[in-house]
KOLKE-374850 format. One record per residue (C-alpha): residue in three letters; x, y, z. Coordinates in pm, whole numbers, always signed. Layout:
N
- ALA;X;Y;Z;
...
This chain:
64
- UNK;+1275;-747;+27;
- UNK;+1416;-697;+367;
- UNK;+1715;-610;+259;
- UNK;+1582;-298;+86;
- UNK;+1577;+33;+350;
- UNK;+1203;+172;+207;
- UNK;+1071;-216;+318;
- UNK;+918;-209;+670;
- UNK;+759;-517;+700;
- UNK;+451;-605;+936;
- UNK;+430;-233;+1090;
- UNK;+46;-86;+1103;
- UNK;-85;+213;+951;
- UNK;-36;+434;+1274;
- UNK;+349;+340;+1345;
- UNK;+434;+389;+918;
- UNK;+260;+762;+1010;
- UNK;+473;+859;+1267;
- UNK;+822;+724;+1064;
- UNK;+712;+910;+780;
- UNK;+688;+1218;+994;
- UNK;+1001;+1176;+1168;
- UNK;+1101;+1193;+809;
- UNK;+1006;+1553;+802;
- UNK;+1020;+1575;+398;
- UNK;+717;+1592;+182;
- UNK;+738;+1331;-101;
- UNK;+915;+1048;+179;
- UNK;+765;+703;+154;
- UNK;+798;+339;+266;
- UNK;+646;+30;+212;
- UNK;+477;-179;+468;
- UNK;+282;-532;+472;
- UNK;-70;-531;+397;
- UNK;-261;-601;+714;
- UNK;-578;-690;+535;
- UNK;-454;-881;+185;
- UNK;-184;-1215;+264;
- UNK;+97;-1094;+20;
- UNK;+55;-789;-83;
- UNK;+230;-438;+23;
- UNK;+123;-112;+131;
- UNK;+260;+204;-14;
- UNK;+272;+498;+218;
- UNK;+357;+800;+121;
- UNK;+405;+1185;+287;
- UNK;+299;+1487;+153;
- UNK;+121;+1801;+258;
- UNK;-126;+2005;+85;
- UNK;-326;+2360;+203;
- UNK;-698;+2432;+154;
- UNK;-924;+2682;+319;
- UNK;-834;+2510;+679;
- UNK;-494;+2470;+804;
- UNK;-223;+2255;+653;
- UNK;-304;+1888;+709;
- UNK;-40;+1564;+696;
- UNK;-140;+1248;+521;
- UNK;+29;+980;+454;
- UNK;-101;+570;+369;
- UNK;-223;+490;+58;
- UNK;-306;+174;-73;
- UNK;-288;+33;-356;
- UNK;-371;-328;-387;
């Protein structure tokens, strides 16, 4: 899995946040290690949405 560029291995939550913005593009994503389950991945992905208070980034999900 290394070998794949979306695969960033044993990086937290915060540090896949601030690749993903660096990225700059809504829909980006990468996958990460899950800190809390031995084996499985995290899935993080950037996109932006509006409401009634300014625009907001988000970014990890996880699915496991």
């Amino acid at each position: 899995l290394s070998a794949v560029s979306i695969y960033y291995g044993a990086i937290g939550q915060e540090a896949a946040e601030k690749l993903l913005q660096r990225f700059g593009r809504d829909g980006s994503f990468l996958l990460r290690d899950s800190r809390t389950m031995e084996g499985a991945f995290c899935l993080c992905v950037s996109y932006y949405f509006s409401s009634t208070t300014p625009l907001s980034w988000n970014s990890c999900m996880t699915y496991q």
